[in-house]
GUTIMAR-592194 format. One record per residue (C-alpha): residue number from 1; residue in three letters; chain; z, x, y. Coordinates in Angstrom, 1 decimal, always signed. Layout:
GUTIMAR-592194
{NUM "ALA" "A" {Z X Y}}
...
//
This chain:
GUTIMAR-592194
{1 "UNK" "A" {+2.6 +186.7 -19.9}}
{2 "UNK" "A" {+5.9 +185.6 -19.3}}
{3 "UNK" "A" {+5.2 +182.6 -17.3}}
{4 "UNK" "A" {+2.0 +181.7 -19.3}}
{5 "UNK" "A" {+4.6 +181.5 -22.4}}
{6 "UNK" "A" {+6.8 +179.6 -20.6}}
{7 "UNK" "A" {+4.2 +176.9 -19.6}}
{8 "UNK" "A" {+2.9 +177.3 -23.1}}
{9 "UNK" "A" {+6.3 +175.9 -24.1}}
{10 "UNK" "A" {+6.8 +173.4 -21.5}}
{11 "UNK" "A" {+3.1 +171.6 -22.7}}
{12 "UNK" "A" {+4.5 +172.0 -26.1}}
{13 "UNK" "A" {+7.7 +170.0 -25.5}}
{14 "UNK" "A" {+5.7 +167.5 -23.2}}
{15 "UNK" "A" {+3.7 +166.8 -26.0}}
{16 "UNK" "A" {+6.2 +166.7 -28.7}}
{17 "UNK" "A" {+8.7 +164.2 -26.4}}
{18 "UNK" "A" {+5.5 +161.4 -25.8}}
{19 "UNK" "A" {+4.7 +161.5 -29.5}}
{20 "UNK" "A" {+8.5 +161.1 -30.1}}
{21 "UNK" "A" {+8.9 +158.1 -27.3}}
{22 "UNK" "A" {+5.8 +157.0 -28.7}}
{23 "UNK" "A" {+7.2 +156.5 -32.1}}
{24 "UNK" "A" {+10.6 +155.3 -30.8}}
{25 "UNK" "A" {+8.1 +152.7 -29.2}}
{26 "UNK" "A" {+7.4 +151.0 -31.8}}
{27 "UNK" "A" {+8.7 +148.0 -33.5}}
{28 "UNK" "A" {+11.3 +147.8 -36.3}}
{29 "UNK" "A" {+8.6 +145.0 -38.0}}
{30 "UNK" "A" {+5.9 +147.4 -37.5}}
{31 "UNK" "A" {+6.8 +149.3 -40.1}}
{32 "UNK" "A" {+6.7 +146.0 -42.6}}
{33 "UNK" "A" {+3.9 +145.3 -45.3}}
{34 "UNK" "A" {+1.2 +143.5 -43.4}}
{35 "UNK" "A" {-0.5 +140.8 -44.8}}
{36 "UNK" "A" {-4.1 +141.3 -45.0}}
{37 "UNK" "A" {-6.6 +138.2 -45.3}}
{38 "UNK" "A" {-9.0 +140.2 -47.7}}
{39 "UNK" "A" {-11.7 +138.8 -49.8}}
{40 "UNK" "A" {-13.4 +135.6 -48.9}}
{41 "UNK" "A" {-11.6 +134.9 -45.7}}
{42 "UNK" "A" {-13.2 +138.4 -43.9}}
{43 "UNK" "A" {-9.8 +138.3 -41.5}}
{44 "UNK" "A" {-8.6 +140.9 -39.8}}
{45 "UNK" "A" {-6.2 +143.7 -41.1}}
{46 "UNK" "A" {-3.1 +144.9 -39.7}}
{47 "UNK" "A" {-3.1 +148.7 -39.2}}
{48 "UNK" "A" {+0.8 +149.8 -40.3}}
{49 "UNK" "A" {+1.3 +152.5 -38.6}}
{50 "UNK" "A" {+1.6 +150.2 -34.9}}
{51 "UNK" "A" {+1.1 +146.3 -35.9}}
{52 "UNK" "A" {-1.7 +146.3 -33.9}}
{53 "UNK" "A" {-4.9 +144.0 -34.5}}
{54 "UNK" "A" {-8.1 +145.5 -35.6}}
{55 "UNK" "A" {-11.4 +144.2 -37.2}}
{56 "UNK" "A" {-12.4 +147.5 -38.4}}
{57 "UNK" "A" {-11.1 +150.8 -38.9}}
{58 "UNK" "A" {-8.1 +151.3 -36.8}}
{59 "UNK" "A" {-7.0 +154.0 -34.1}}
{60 "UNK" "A" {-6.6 +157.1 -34.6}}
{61 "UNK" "A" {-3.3 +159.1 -34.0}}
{62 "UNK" "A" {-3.9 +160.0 -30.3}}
{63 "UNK" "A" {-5.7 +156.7 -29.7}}
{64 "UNK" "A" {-2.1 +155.4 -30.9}}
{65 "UNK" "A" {-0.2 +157.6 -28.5}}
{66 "UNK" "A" {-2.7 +156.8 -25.7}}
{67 "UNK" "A" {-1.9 +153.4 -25.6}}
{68 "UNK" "A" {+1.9 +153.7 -26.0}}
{69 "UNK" "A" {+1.9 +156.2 -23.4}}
{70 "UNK" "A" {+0.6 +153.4 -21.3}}
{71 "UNK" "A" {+3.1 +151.2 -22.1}}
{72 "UNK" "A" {+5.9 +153.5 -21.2}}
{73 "UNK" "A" {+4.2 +154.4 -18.1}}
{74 "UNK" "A" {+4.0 +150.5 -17.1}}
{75 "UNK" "A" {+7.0 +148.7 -18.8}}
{76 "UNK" "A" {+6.4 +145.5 -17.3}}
{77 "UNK" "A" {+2.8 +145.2 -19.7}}
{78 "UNK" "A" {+5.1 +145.5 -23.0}}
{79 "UNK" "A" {+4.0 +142.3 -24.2}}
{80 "UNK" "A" {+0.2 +143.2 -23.1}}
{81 "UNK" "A" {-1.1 +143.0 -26.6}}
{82 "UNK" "A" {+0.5 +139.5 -27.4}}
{83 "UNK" "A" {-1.2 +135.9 -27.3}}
{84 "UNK" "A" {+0.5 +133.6 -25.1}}
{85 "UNK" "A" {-24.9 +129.7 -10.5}}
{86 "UNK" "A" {-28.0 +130.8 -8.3}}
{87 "UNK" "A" {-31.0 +129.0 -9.0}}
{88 "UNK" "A" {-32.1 +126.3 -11.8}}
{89 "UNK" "A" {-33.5 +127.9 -15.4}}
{90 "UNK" "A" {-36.9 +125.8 -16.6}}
{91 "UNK" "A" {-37.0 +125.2 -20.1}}
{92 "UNK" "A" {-38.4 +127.6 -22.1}}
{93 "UNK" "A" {-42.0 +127.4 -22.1}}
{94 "UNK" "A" {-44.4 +128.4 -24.8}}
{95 "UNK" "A" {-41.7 +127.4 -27.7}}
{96 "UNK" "A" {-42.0 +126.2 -31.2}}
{97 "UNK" "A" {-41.9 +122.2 -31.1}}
{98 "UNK" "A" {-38.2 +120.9 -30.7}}
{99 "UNK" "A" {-36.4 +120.6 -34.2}}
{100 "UNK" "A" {-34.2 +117.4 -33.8}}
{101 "UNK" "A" {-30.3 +118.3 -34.5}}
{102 "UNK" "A" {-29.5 +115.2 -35.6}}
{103 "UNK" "A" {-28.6 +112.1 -33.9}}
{104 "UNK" "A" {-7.0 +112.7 -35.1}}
{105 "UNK" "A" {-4.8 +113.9 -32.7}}
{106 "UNK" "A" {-5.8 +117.2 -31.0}}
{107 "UNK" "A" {-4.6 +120.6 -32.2}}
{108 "UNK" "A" {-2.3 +121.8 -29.9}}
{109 "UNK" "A" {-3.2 +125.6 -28.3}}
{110 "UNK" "A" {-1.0 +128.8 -29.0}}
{111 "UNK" "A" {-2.0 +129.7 -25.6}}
{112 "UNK" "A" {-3.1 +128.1 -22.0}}
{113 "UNK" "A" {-6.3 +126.6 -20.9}}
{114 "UNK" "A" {-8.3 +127.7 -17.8}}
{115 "UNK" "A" {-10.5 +125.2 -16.8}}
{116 "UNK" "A" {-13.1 +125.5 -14.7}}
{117 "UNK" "A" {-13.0 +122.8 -11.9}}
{118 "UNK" "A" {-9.4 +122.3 -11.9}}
{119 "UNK" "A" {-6.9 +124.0 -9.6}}
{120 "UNK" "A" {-3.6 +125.0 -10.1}}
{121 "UNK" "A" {-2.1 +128.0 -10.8}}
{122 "UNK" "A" {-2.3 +129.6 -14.6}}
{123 "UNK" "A" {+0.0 +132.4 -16.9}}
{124 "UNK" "A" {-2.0 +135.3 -16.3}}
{125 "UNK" "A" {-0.4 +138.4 -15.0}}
{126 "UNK" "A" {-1.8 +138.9 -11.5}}
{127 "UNK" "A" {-5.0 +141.0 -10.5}}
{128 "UNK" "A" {-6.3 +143.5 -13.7}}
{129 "UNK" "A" {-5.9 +147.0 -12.5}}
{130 "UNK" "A" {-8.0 +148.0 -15.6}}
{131 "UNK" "A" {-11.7 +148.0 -12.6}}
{132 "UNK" "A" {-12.1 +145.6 -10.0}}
{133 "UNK" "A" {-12.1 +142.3 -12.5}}
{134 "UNK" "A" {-10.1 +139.5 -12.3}}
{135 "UNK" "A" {-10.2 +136.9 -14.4}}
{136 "UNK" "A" {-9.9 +133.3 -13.5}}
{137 "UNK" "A" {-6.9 +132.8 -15.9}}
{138 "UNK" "A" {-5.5 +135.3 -13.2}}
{139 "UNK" "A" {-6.6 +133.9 -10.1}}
{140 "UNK" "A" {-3.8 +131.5 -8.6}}
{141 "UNK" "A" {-7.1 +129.1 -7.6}}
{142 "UNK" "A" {-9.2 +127.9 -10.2}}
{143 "UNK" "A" {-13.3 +126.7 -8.8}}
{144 "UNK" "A" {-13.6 +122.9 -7.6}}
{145 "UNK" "A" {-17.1 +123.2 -8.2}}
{146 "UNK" "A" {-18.9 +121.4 -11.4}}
{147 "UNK" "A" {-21.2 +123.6 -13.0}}
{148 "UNK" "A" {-22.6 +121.9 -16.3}}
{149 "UNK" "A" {-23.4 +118.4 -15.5}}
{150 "UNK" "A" {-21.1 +116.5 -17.7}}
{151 "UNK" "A" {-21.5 +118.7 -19.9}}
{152 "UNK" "A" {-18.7 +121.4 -21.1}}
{153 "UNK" "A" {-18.3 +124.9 -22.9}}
{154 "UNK" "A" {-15.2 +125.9 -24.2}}
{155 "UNK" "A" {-14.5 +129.4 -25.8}}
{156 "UNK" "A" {-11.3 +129.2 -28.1}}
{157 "UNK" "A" {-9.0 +132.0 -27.9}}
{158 "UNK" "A" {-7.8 +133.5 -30.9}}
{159 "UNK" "A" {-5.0 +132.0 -33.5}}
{160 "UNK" "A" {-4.0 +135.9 -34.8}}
{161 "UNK" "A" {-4.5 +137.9 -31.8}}
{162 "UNK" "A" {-8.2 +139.2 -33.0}}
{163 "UNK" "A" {-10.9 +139.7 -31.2}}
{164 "UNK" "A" {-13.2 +137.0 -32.4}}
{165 "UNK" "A" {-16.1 +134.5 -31.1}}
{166 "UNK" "A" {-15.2 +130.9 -31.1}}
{167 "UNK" "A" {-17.0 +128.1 -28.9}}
{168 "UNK" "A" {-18.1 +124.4 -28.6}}
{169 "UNK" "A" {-20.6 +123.3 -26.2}}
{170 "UNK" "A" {-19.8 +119.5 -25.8}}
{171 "UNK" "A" {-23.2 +117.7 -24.0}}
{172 "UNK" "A" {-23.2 +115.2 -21.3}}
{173 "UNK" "A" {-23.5 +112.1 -24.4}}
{174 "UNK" "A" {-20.8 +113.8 -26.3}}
{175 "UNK" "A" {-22.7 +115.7 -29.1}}
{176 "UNK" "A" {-21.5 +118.8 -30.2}}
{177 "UNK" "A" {-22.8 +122.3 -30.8}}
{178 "UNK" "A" {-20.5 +124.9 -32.1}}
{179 "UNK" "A" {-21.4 +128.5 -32.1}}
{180 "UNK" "A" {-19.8 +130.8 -34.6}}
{181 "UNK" "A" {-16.0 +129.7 -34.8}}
{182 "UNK" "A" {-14.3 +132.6 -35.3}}
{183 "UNK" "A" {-11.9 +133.8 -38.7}}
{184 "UNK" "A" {-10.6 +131.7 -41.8}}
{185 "UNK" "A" {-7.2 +132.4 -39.2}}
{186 "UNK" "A" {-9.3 +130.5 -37.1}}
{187 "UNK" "A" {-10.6 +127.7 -38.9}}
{188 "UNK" "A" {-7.4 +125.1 -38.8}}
{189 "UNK" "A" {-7.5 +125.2 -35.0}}
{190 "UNK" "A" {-11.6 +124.7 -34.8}}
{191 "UNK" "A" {-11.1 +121.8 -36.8}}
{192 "UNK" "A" {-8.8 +120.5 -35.1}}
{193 "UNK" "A" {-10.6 +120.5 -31.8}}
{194 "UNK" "A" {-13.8 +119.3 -33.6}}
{195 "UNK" "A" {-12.3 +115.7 -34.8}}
{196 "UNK" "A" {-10.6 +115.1 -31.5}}
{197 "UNK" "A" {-14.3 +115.6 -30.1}}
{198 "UNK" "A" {-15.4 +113.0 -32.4}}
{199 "UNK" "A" {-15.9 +115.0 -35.8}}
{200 "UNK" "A" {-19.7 +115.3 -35.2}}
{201 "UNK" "A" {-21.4 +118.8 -34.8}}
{202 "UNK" "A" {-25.3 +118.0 -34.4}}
{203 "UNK" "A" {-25.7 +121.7 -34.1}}
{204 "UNK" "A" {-23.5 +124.6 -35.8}}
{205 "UNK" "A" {-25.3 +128.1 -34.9}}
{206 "UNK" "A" {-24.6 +131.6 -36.1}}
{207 "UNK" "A" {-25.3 +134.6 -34.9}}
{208 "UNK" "A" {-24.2 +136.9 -38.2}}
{209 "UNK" "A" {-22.5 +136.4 -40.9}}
{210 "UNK" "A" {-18.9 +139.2 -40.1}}
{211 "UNK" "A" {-15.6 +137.3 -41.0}}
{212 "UNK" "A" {-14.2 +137.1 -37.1}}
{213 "UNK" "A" {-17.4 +134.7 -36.3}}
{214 "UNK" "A" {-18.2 +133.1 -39.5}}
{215 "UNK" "A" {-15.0 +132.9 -41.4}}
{216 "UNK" "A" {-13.9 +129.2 -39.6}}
{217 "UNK" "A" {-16.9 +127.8 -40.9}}
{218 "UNK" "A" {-15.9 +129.2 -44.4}}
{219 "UNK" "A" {-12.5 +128.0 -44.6}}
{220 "UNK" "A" {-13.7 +124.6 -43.4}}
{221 "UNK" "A" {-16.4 +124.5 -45.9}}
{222 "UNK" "A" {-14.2 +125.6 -48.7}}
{223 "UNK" "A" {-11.2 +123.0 -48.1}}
{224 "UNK" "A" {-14.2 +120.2 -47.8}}
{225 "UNK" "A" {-15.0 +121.6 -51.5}}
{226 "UNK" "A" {-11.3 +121.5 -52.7}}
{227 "UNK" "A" {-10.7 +117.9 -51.3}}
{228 "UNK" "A" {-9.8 +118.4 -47.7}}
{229 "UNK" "A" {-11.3 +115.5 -46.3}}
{230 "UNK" "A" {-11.6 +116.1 -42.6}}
{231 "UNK" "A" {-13.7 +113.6 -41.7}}
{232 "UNK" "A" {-16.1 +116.6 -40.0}}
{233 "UNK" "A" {-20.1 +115.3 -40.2}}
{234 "UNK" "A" {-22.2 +118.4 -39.4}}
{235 "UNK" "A" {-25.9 +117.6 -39.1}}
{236 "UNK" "A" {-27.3 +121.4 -39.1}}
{237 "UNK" "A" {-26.1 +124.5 -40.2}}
{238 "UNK" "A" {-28.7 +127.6 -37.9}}
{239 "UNK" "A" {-28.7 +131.2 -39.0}}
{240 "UNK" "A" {-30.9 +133.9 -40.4}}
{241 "UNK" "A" {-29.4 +136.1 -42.9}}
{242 "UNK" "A" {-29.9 +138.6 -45.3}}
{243 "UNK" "A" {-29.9 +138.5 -49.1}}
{244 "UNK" "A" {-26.1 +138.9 -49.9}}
{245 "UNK" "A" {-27.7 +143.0 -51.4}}
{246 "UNK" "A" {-28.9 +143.6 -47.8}}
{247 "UNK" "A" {-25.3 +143.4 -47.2}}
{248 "UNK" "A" {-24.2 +145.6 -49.6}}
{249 "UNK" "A" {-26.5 +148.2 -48.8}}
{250 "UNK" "A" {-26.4 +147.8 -45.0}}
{251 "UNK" "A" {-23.2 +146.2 -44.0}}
{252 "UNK" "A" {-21.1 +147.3 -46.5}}
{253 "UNK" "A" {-17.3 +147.1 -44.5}}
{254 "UNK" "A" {-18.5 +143.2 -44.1}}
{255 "UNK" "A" {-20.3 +142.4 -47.2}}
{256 "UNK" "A" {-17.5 +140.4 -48.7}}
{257 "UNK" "A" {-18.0 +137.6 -45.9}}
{258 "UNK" "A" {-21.9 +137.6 -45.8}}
{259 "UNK" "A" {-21.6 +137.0 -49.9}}
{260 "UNK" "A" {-19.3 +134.0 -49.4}}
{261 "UNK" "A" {-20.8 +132.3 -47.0}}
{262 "UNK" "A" {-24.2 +132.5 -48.5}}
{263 "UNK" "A" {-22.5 +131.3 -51.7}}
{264 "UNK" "A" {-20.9 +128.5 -49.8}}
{265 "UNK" "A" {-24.3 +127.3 -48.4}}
{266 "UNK" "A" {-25.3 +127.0 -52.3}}
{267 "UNK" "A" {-23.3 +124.4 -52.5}}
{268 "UNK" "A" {-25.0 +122.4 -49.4}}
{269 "UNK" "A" {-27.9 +119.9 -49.0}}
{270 "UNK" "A" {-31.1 +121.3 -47.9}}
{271 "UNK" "A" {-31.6 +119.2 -45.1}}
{272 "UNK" "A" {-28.4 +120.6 -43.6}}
{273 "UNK" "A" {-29.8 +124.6 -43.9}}
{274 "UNK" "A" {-32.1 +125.9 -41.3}}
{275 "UNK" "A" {-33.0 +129.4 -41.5}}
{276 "UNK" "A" {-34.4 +130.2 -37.4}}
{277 "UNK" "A" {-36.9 +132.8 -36.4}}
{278 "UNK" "A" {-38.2 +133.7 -32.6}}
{279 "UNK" "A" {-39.2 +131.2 -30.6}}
{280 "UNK" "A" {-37.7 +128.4 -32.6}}
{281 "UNK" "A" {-36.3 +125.4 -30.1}}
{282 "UNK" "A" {-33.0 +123.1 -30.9}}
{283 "UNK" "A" {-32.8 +119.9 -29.1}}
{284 "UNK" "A" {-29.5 +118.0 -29.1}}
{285 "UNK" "A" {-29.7 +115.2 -26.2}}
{286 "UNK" "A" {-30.3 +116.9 -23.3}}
{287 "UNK" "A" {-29.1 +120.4 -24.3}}
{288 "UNK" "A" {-32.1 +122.6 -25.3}}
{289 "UNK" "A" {-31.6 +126.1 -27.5}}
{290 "UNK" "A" {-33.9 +128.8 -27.8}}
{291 "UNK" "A" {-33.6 +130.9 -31.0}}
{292 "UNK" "A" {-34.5 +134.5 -29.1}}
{293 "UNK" "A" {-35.0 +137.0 -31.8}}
{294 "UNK" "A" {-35.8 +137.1 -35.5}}
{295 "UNK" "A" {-33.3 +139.2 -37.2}}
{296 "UNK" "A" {-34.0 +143.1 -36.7}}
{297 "UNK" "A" {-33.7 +145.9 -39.4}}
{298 "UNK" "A" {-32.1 +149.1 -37.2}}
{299 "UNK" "A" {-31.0 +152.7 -37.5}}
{300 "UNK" "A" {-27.5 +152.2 -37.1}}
{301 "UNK" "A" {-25.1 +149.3 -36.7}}
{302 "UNK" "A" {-27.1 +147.0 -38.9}}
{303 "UNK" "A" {-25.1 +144.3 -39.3}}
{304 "UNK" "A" {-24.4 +144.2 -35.3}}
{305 "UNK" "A" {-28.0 +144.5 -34.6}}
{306 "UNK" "A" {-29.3 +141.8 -36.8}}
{307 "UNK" "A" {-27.3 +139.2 -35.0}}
{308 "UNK" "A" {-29.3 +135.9 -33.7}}
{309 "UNK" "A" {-29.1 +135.6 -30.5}}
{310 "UNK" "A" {-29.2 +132.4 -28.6}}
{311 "UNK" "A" {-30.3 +130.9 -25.6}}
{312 "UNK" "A" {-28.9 +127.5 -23.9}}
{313 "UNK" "A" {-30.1 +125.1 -21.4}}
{314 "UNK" "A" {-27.4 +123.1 -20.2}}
{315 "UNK" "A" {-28.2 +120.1 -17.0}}
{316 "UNK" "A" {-30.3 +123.1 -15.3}}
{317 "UNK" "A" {-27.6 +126.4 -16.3}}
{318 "UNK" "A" {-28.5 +128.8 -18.8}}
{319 "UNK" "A" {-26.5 +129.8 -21.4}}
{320 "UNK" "A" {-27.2 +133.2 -23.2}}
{321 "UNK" "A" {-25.0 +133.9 -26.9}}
{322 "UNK" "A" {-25.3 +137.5 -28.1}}
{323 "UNK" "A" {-22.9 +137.6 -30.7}}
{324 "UNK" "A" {-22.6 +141.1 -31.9}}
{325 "UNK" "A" {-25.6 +142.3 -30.8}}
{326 "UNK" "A" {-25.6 +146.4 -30.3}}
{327 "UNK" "A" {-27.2 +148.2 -28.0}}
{328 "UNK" "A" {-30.6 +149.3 -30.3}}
{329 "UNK" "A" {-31.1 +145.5 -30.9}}
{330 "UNK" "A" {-30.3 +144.7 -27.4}}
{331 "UNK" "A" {-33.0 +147.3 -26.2}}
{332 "UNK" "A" {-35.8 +145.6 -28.8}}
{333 "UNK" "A" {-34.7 +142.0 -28.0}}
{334 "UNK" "A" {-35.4 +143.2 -24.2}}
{335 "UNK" "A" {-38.7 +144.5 -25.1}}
{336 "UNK" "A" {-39.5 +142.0 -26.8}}
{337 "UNK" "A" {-38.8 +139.1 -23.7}}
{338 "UNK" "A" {-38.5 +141.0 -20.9}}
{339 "UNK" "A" {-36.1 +140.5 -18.0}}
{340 "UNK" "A" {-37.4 +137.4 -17.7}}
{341 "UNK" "A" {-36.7 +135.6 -20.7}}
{342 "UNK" "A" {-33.5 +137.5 -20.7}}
{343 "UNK" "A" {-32.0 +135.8 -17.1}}
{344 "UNK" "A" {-29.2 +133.5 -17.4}}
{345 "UNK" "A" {-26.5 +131.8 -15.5}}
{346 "UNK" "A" {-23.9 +133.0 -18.0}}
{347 "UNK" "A" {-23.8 +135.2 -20.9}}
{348 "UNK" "A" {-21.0 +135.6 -23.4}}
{349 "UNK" "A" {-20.3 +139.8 -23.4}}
{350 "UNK" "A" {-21.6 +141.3 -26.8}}
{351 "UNK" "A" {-19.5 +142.9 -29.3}}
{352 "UNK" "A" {-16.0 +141.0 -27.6}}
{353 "UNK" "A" {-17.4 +143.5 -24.2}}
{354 "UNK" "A" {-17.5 +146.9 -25.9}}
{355 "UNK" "A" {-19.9 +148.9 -27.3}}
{356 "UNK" "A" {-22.7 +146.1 -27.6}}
{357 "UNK" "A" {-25.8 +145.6 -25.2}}
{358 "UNK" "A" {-26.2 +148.5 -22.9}}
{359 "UNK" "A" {-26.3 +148.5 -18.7}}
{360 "UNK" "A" {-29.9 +147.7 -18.7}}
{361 "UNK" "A" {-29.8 +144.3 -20.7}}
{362 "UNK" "A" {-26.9 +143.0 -18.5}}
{363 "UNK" "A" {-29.0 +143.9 -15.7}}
{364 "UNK" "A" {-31.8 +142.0 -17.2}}
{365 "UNK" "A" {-29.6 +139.2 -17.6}}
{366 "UNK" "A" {-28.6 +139.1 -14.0}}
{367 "UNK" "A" {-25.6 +136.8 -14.8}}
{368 "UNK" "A" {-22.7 +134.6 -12.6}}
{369 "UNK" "A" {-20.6 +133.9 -15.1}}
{370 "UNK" "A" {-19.1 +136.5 -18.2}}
{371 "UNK" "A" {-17.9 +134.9 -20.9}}
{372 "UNK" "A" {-15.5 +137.5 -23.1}}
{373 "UNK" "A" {-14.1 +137.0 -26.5}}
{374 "UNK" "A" {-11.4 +139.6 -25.6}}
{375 "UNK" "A" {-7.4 +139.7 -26.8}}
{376 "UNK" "A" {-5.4 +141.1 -24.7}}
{377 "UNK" "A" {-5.0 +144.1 -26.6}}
{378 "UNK" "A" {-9.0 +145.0 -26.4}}
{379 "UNK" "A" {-9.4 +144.3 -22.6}}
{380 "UNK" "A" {-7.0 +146.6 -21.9}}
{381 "UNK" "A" {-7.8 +149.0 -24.3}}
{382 "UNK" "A" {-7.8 +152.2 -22.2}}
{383 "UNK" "A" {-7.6 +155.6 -23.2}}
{384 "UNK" "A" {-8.8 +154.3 -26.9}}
{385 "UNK" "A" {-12.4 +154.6 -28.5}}
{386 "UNK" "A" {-12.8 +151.2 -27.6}}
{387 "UNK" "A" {-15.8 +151.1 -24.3}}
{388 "UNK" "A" {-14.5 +147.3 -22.5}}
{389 "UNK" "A" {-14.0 +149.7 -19.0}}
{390 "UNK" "A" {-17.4 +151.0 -19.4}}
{391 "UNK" "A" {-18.5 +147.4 -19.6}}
{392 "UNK" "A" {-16.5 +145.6 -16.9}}
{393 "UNK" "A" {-17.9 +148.9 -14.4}}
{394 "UNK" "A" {-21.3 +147.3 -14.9}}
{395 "UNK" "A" {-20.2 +144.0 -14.4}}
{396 "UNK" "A" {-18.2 +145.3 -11.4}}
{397 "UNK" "A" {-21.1 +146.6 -10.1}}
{398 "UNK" "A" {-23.5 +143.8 -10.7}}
{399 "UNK" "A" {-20.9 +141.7 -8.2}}
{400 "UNK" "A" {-20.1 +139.5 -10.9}}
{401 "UNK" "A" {-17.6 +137.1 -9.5}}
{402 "UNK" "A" {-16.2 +134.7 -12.4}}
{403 "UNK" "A" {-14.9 +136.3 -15.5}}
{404 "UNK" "A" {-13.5 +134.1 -18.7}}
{405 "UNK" "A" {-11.7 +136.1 -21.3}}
{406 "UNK" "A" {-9.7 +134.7 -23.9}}
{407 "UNK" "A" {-6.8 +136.8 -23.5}}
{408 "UNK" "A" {-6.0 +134.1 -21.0}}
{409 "UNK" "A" {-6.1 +131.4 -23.4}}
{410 "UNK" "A" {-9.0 +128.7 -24.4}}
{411 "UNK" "A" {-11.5 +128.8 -21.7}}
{412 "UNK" "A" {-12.8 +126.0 -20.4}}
{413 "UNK" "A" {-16.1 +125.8 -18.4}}
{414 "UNK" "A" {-17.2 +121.5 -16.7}}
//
C-alpha cells in the first residue's frame, strides 16, 4: 500500500510539474487580446489560452499540454509553429461540351519558395521525424525534371499562419486559373501575385464557400466595390453553393462567409457567375477542368462534404483539387467515378491533410505528387485531435515520393 501511495504521488507531481512547465511555456503576448477577423472576412481566431492558430474550435486543455510537452521535449522545434509522374492522363471522356473561360511589382513572400526544377538548398529543418515524409522544402536537392509543360502550379502559403487553400495554375500561354485563394488575411498577397501574372484570371474556381478558401476572393471583391482599382480582369467566377439558409441550418460555425460571398456575387455580371454540376468541362488554352461532383447533402460535416471537387489536365499531368472534402463525400464521389476517374498525377490533401478523404480514396487516386495546405503548426500536430499522422502513414505507405506543404513557404511546381 505503501509503495502504491508513493507512486500514486510521484504520477501526481509528474503531472502537476508538465502542466506547470507547460504554462511557464508560454508566451508573455499570449496572454494579450487577440484580434479576431470576425464577420465578413471568415478569418481565423486566435485561441488565448496559447496564441495558437485555429479555424475552428480550438484545443482542448491536454491537447494544449500535449503539444508543449513536445516542445520541451525537443527545444530546438520552439519556433515549429511560426511562418518563416507515371503515365499520361487522356482527357476526360464522355464530358459536357467545353465551356470557354474566356480569352505591378510582385508582392514579396513572408516565407521561401520551393520550386520544383530548381536546385539549391532551402530553409526547411532537415528530415520530418513526424513518419517517413520529407518534404521537398527539406530536401537539400530540389527535382531537375519539368513536370507541367510550360505550364506551372503554385500553392501560396499562408500570410497569418492558418491552415488555408491558396493556388494559381498559370498555363503554358500565360492564362490563369486560381483555385480558392485562401482568407481576407490572404487576399493582399493573392492580388499581388495575380497582377504580376498579368491581372487576368480566365478561370477562378471554388470548391466551398468557408472563410480560409473563399475569404481572398472576398476581400478582393469588396475593395473593387469600395474603389480599389486593381486592375484584376476575371473572366469566370465556378462554384456551386447553397442558399445562404442552407448555411445557416447546415454550416452554421461558417455561415457568416457563405452569406457574404453570395451577397458579393449580387453585385456581379451574369456572364461572370457559373454555377457547375458533374461532368461539366472548363477549357482555358490547353488546360482542361473537369467539374467531378455536384454538391452532396451528407449526415455529418456538411459544409466539408459539399465541397466541388476538381479535376485538371495540365500538358498530359493530372491535377485533382479536393478542397475540404470529408471522408462521407469522399466515399460517394468514389462511387460515383470509380478509381478510375479518381487517378491523378497529383492531388492536393483534403481538409489541409487531416480528417478529410479516407485511405481508400487516396488509394484510388494513386498519386506522385501531394500537394498540402499545411502550417507548420498542423503538420506537426501530434498528440492533438488533429489526424495529419494518420494521413502522411497512408501516403508513406503508398511510396509517395514528393511532398509540397506550405509550411515550407509558396510551393512551386514547372
Amino acid at each position: 500500500m505503501r509503495q502504491r501511495g508513493q507512486r500514486n504521488w510521484f504520477s501526481g507531481m509528474l503531472v502537476t510539474g508538465l502542466f506547470a512547465a507547460a504554462v511557464m511555456n508560454v508566451p508573455a503576448d499570449a496572454f494579450d487580446a487577440r484580434q479576431t477577423a470576425e464577420g465578413v472576412w471568415g478569418a481565423v481566431s486566435y485561441r488565448e489560452d496559447h496564441g495558437l492558430p485555429m479555424k475552428k474550435s480550438g484545443f482542448g486543455l491536454t491537447e494544449y499540454l500535449a503539444a508543449e510537452v513536445a516542445l520541451l521535449k525537443s527545444p530546438d522545434q520552439a519556433g515549429a509553429g511560426q511562418a518563416n509522374p507515371a503515365g499520361s492522363q487522356a482527357s476526360p471522356a464522355g464530358s459536357q461540351a467545353p465551356v470557354e473561360a474566356g480569352t505591378t511589382e510582385k508582392a514579396q513572400s513572408r516565407s521561401s519558395t520551393v520550386v520544383a526544377g530548381q536546385g539549391g538548398s532551402q530553409n526547411g529543418d532537415g528530415p520530418s521525424i513526424y513518419g517517413n515524409i520529407v518534404t521537398e522544402g527539406e530536401k537539400e536537392i530540389q527535382p531537375q525534371d519539368t513536370l507541367l509543360g510550360g505550364a506551372s502550379l503554385t500553392m501560396f502559403a499562408s500570410q497569418s499562419d492558418s491552415q488555408m487553400l491558396s493556388a494559381i495554375v498559370q498555363t503554358s500561354q500565360g492564362s490563369l486559373i486560381v483555385i480558392d485563394g485562401g482568407l481576407g488575411a490572404d487576399g493582399d498577397y493573392l492580388r499581388g501575385q495575380i497582377q504580376a501574372r498579368g491581372s487576368h484570371v480566365a478561370a477562378w474556381l471554388i470548391t466551398h464557400p468557408h472563410g480560409d478558401h473563399a475569404g481572398a476572393l472576398y476581400k478582393i471583391l469588396q475593395d473593387e466595390a469600395a474603389g480599389v482599382q486593381s486592375g484584376i480582369q476575371i473572366d469566370g467566377i465556378y462554384y456551386s453553393f447553397g442558399s445562404p439558409e442552407w448555411y445557416t441550418v447546415n454550416d452554421p460555425s461558417e455561415q457568416t462567409m457563405a452569406h457574404a460571398i453570395i451577397g458579393s456575387f449580387a453585385g456581379l455580371p451574369e456572364t461572370m457567375l457559373h454555377t457547375v454540376t458533374r461532368g461539366q468541362t472548363i477549357q482555358v488554352d490547353d488546360v482542361t477542368i473537369q467539374v467531378m461532383n455536384d454538391r452532396y447533402e451528407t449526415a455529418g460535416d456538411k459544409g466539408n462534404n459539399a465541397c466541388i471537387v476538381y479535376k485538371l489536365w495540365v500538358n498530359g499531368k493530372s491535377i485533382l483539387f479536393l478542397g475540404d472534402m470529408a471522408q462521407e463525400g469522399g466515399q460517394r464521389l468514389l462511387a460515383e467515378v470509380g478509381s478510375e476517374g479518381l487517378k491523378s498525377d497529383i492531388v492536393q490533401m483534403a481538409h489541409h491533410g487531416q480528417n478529410g478523404v479516407d485511405e481508400a480514396f487516396y488509394r484510388a487516386v494513386d498519386p506522385q505528387i501531394c500537394l498540402w495546405p499545411t502550417p507548420q503548426w498542423l503538420w506537426t500536430s501530434v498528440g492533438s485531435r488533429y489526424r495529419t499522422s494518420e494521413t502522411k502513414g497512408w501516403m508513406t505507405h503508398l511510396n509517395v515520393q514528393r511532398h509540397y506543404c506550405t509550411k515550407d513557404g509558396d510551393q512551386v511546381i514547372r
